[in-house]
ZALO-595586 format. One record per residue: residue number from 1; residue in one letter; chain; y, x, z of N, C-alpha, C in turn. Coordinates in steps of 0.05 Angstrom, whole numbers, plus 5000, padded with zeros to 4 digits. Layout:
N
NUM;A;A;Y;X;Z;Y;X;Z;Y;X;Z
...
***
This chain:
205
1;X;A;2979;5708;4667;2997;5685;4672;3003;5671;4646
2;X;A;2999;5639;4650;3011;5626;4625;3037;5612;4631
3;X;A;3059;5628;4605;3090;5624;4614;3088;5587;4586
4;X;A;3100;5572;4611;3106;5545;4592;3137;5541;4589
5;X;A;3131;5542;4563;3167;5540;4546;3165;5506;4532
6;X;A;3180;5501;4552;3178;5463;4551;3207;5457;4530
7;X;A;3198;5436;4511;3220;5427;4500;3229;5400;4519
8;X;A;3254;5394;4505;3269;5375;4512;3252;5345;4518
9;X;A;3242;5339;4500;3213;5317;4503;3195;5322;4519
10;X;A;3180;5353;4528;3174;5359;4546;3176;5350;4571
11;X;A;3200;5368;4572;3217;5362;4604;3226;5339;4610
12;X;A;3236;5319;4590;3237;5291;4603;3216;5279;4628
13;X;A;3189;5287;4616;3163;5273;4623;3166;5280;4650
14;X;A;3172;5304;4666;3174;5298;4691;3190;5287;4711
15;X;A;3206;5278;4691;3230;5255;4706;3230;5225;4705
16;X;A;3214;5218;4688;3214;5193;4686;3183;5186;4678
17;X;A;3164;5167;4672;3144;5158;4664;3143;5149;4637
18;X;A;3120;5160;4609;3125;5160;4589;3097;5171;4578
19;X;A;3093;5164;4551;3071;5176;4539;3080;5212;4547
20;X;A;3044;5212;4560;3046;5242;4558;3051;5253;4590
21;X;A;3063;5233;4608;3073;5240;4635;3046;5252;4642
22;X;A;3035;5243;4643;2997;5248;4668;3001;5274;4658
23;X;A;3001;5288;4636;2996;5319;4630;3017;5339;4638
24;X;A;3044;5328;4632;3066;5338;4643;3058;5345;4674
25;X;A;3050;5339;4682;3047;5330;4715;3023;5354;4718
26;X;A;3007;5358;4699;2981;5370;4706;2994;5400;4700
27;X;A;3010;5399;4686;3021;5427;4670;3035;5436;4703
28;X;A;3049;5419;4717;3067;5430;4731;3049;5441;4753
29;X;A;3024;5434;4757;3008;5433;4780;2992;5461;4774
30;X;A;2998;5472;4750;2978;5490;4751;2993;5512;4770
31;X;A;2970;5538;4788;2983;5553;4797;2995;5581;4786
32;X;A;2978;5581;4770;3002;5606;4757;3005;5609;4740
33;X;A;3027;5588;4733;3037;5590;4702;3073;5594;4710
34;X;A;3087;5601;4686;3116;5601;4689;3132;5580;4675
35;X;A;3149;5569;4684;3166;5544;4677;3189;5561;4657
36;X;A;3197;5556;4627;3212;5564;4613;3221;5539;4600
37;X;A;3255;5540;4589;3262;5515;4577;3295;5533;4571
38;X;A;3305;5523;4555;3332;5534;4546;3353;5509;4550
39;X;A;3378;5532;4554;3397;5508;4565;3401;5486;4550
40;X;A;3397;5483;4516;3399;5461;4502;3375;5442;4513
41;X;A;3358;5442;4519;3339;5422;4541;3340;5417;4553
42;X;A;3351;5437;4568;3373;5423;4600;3393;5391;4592
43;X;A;3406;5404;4576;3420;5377;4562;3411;5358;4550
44;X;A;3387;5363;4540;3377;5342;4524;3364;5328;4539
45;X;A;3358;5337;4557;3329;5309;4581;3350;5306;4599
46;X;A;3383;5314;4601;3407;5302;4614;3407;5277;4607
47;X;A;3410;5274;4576;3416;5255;4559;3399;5234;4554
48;X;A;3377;5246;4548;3347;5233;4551;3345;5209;4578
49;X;A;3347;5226;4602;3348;5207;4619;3374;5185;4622
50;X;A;3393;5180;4618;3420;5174;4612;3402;5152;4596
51;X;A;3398;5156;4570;3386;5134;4554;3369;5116;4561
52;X;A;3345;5120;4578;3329;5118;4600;3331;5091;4601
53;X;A;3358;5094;4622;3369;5079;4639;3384;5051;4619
54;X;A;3395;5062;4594;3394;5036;4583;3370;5018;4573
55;X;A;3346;5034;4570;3326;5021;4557;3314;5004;4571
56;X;A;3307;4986;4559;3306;4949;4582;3280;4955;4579
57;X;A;3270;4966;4563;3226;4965;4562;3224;4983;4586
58;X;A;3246;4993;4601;3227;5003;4617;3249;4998;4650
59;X;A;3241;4975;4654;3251;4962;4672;3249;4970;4701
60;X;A;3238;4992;4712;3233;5011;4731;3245;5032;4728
61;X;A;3260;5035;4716;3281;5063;4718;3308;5052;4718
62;X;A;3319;5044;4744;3353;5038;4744;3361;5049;4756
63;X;A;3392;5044;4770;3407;5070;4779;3398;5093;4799
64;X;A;3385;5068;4818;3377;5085;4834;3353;5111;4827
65;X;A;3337;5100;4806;3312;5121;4796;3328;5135;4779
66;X;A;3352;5133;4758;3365;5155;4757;3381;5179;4767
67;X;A;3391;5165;4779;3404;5186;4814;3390;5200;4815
68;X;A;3367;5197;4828;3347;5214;4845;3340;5232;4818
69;X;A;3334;5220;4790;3322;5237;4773;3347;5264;4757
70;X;A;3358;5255;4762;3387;5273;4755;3385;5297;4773
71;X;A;3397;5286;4797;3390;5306;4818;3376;5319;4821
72;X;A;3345;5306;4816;3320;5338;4808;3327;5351;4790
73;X;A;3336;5341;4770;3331;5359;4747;3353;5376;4739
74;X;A;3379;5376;4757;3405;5391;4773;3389;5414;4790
75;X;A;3379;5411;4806;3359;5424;4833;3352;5441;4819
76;X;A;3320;5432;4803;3308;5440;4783;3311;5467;4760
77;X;A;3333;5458;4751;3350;5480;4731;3348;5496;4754
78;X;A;3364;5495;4760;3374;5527;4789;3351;5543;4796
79;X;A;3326;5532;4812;3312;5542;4825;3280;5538;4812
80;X;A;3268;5524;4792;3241;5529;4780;3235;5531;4756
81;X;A;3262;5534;4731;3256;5550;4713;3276;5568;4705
82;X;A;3253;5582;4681;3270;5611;4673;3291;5585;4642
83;X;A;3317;5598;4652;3328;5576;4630;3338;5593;4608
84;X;A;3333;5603;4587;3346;5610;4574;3367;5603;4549
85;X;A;3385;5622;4543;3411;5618;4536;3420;5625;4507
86;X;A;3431;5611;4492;3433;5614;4461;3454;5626;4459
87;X;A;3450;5646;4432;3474;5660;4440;3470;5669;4395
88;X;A;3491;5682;4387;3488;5684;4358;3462;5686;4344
89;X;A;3438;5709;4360;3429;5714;4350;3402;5690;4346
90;X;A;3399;5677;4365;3386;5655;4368;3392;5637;4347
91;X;A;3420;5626;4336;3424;5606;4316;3420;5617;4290
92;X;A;3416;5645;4278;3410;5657;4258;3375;5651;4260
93;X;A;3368;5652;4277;3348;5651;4267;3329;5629;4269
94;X;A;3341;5611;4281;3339;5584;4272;3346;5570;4249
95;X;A;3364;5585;4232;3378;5581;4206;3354;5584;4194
96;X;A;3334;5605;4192;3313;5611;4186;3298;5596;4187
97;X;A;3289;5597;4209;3268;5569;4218;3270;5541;4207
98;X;A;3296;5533;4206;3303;5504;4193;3292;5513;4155
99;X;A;3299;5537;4143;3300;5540;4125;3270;5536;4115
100;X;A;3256;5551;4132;3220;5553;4131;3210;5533;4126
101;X;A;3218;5518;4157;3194;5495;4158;3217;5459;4154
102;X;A;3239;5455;4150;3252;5441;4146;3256;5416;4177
103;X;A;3264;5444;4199;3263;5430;4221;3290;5419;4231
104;X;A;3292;5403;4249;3323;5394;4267;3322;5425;4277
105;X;A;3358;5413;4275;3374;5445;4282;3367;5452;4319
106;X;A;3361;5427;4329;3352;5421;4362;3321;5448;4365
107;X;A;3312;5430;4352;3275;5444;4355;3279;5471;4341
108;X;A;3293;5479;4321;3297;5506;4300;3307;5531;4332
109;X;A;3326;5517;4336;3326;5532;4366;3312;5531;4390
110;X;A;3303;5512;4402;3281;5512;4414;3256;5532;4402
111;X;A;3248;5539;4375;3231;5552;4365;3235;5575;4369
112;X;A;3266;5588;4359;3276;5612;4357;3273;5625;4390
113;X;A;3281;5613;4409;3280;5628;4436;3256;5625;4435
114;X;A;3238;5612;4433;3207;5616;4442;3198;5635;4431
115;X;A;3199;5640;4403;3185;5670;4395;3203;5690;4403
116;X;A;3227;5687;4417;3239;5712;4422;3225;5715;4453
117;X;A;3214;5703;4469;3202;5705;4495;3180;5717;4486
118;X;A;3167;5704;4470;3143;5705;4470;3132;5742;4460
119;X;A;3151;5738;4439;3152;5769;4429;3163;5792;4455
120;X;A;3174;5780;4475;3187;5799;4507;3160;5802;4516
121;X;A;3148;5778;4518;3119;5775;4528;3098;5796;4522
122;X;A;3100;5789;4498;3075;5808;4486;3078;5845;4487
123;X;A;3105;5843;4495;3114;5874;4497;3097;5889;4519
124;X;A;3093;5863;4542;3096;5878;4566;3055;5884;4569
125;X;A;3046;5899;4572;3015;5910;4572;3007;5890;4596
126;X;A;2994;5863;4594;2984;5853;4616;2981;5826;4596
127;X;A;2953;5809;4616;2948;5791;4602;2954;5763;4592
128;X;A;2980;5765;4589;3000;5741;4594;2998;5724;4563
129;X;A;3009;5694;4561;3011;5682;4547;3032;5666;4543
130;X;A;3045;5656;4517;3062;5642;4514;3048;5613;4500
131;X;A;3064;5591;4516;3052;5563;4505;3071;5547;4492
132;X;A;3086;5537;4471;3107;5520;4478;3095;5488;4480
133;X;A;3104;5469;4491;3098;5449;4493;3112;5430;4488
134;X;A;3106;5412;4474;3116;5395;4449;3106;5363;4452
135;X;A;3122;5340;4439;3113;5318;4424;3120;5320;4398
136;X;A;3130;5338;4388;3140;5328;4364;3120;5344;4342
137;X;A;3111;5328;4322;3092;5338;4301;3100;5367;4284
138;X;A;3128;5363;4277;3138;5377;4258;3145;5410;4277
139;X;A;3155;5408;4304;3157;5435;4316;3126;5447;4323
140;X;A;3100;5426;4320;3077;5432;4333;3064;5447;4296
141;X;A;3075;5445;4282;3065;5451;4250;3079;5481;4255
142;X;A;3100;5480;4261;3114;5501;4254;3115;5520;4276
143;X;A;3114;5515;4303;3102;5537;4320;3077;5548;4311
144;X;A;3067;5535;4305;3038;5543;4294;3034;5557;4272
145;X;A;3052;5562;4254;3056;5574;4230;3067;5595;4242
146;X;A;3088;5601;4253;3099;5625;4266;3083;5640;4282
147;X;A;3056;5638;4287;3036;5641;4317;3038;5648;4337
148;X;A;3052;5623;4344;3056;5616;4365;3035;5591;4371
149;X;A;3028;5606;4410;3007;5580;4418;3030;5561;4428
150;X;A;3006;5530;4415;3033;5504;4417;3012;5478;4430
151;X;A;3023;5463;4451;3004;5453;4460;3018;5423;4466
152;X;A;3004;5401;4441;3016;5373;4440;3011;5356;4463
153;X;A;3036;5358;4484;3030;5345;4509;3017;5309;4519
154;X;A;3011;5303;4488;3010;5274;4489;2979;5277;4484
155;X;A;2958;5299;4481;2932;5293;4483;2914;5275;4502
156;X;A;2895;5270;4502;2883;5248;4507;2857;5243;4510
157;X;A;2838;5244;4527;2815;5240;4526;2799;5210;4532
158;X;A;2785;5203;4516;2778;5175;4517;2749;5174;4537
159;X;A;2762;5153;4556;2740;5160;4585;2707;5144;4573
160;X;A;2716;5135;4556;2689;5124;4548;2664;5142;4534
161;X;A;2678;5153;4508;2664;5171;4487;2670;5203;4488
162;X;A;2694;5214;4508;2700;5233;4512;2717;5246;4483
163;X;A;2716;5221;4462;2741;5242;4439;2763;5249;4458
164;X;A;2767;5274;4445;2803;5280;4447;2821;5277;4426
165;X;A;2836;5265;4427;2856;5262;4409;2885;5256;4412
166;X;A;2905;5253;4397;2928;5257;4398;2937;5220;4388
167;X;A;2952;5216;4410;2955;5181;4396;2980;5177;4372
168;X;A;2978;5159;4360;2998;5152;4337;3018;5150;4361
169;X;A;3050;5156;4344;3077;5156;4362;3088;5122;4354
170;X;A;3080;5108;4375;3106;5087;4374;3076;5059;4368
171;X;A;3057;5066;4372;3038;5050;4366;3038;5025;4379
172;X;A;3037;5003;4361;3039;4969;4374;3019;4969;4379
173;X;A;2994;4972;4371;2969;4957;4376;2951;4972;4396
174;X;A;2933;4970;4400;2911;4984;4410;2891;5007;4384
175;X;A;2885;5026;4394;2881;5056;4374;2854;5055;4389
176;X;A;2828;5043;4361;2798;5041;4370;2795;5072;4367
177;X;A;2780;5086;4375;2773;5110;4374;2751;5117;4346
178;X;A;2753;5132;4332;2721;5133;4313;2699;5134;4328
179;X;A;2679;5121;4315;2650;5122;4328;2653;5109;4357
180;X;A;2663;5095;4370;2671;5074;4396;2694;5060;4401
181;X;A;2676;5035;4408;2686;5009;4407;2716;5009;4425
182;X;A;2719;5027;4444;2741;5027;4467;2770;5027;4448
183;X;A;2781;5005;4463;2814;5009;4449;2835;5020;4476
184;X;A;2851;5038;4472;2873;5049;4482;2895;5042;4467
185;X;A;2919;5028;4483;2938;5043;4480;2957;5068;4477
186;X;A;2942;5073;4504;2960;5113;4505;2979;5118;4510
187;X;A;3003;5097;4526;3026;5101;4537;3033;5094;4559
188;X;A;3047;5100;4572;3058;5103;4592;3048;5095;4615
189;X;A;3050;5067;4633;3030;5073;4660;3000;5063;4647
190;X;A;2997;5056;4622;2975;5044;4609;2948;5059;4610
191;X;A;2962;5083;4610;2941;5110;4596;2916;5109;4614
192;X;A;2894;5116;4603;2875;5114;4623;2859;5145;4611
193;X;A;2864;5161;4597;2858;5189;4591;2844;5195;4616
194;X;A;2822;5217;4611;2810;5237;4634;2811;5261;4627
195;X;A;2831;5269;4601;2830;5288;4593;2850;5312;4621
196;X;A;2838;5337;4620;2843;5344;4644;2850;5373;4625
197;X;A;2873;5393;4645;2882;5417;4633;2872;5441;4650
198;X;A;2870;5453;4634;2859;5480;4653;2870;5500;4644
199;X;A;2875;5530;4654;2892;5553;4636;2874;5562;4611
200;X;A;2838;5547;4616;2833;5567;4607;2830;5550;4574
201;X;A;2834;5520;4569;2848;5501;4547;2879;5519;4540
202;X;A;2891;5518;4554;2910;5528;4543;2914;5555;4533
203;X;A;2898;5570;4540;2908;5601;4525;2881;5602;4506
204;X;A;2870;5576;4496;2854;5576;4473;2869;5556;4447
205;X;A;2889;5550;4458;2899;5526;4430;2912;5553;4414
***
């Protein structure tokens, strides 16, 4: 089984539409993986979506698409993931973590429960995996330094030349690919990726 420990950027993606949604979507579809996220993510894609709703670029998400998205992700908490809970020992060692790799005190914890799963994980004799899943560069450096498997949910496959790659964050223009002429943007209902997830991509990153 692959257990997915979704950050806050993560978990937005299945509430609203955004670079990265199409994979979010594919992650949720797989059948046997486990949904993990800590209660500071709970709050943060609270907030996340809240913001959402002010943002005028994205003129398809108003009250009513927040309603409904609140309410899932109320539902949600309760009944389809494992949420876990910060508690002293978790912010110690995020103290750590920030110290290491020079992360937000947000992601330093987000990190810290993940290797503490992940390390529950590996206890148990069976062939299980921990993934965390990420946009952000600096928790994807530093899960990865800790080894921990980390898997940048904004990948991307170009339907023309078949690169995979990861797009620039916040990109105005169109991103030519090396070696083909095809330009992508890479966001939101734009994306035209064929890049597709399988368990067996993920318990190789």
């Amino acid at each position: 089984m692959i257990h997915l420990f979704l950050d806050a950027c993560a978990l937005a993606r299945r509430y609203f539409t955004d670079t990265g949604s199409r994979n979010i979507g594919q992650l949720f579809a797989l059948d046997d993986a486990a949904n993990v996220t800590d209660i500071l993510a709970i709050a943060e894609t609270a907030g996340a979506l809240r913001a959402t709703l002010e943002d005028s670029r994205l003129g398809n998400f108003g009250r009513p698409q927040f309603d409904a998205a609140f309410a899932l992700l109320m539902n949600h908490w309760r009944a389809q993931y494992e949420v876990l809970q910060i508690d002293e020992r978790a912010a110690n060692d995020a103290a750590s973590l920030i110290f290491r790799h020079n992360l937000r005190g947000a992601d330093a914890l987000h990190l810290a429960l993940a290797l503490r799963y992940n390390a529950t994980v590996r206890s148990i004799p069976r062939e299980d995996a921990v993934v965390l899943v990420t946009s952000d560069p600096q928790l994807v450096s530093a899960a990865a330094a800790e080894g921990l498997k980390v898997f940048h949910f904004w990948r991307c496959q170009c339907p023309k030349c078949g690169l995979e790659f990861v797009p620039r964050k916040n990109a105005t223009t169109p991103q030519t690919h090396p070696g083909c002429d095809f330009s992508c943007r890479c966001g939101k209902d734009q994306c035209t990726s064929v890049y597709q997830i399988t368990e067996e991509k993920l318990m190789s990153v």
